[in-house]
C-alpha positions in Angstrom: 2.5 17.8 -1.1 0.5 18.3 2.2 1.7 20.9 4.2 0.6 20.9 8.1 -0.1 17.3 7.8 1.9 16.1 10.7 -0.5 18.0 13.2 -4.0 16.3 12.0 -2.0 12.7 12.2 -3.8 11.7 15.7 -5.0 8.2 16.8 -8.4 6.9 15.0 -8.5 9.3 12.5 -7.6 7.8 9.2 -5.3 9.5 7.2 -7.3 8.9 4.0 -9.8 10.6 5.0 -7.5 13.5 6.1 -5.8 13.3 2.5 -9.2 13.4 0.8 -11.3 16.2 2.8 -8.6 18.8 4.1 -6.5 18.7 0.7 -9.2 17.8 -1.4 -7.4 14.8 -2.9 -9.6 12.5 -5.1 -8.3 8.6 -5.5 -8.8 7.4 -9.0 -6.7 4.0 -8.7 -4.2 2.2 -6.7 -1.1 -0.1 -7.3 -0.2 -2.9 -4.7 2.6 -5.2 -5.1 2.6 -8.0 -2.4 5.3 -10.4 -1.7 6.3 -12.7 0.5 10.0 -12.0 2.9 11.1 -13.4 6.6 11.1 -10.9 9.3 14.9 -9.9 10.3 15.7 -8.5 14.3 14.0 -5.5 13.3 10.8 -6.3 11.9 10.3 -9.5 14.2 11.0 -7.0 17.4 8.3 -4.3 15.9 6.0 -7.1 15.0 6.4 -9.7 17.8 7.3 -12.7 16.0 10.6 -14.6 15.6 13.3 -13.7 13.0 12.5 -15.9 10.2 8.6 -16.3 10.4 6.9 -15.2 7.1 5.8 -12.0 6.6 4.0 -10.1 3.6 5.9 -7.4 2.0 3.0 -4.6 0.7 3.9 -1.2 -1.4 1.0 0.3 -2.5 0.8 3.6 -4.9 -2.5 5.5 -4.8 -2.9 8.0 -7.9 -5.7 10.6 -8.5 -7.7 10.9 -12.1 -4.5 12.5 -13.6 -2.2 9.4 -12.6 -0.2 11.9 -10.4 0.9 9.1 -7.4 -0.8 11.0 -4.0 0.0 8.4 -1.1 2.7 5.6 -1.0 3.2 3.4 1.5 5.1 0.1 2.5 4.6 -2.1 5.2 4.8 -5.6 6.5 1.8 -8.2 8.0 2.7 -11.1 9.7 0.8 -13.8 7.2 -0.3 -16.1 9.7 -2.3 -12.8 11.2 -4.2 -11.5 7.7 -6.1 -13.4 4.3 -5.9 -10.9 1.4 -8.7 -11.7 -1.4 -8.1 -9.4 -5.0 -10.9 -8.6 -7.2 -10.3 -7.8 -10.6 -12.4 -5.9 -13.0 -12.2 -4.7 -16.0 -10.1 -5.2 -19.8 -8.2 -8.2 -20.5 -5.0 -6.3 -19.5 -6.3 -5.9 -15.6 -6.9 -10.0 -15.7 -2.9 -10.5 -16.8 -0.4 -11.1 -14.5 2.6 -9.1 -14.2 6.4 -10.2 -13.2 7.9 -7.6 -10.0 9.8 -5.9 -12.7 6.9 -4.7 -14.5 6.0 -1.2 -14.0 2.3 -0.5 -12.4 -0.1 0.0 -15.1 -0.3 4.1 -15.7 3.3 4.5 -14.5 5.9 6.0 -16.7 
């Protein structure tokens, strides 16, 4: 989806920004689950805590206007290290909450 990509990835550029002026991608809406795991060897080495402390477990989906998905990522934060506030806005549906086996609204 973006060819030569690898080559603009350098340090303090963002890669939105990349994504949005070289390919002339437009974000219309994103989807980010968030939930809550324990760091195993791996994480807890790459994140310099102790297997076992808490971590939050992000995926987020970016689509453009068409609902074609254009960035997806998945990460953890430590959660003693970050606050996360959501804003919602919008019809009734975006106030609803939705169970982790319910598909992202757009998504098919």
């Amino acid at each position: 989806m973006y060819p030569g990509l690898q080559p603009l990835l350098v340090d303090n550029v963002s890669t939105f920004d990349i994504i949005r002026t070289h390919y002339g991608i437009v974000f219309a809406k994103a989807y980010k689950t968030l939930g809550a795991v324990r760091a195993g060897m791996e994480n807890a080495e790459l994140l310099k805590c102790v297997p076992g402390d808490p971590l939050f477990s992000i995926t987020k989906v970016i689509y453009d206007p068409n609902d074609i998905p254009v960035h997806y990522s998945h990460y953890y934060v430590l959660s003693d290290r970050c606050v996360y506030g959501l804003m919602v806005s919008g019809d009734q549906t975006d106030m609803e909450l939705h169970r982790q086996d319910d598909s992202p609204p757009g998504a098919e």
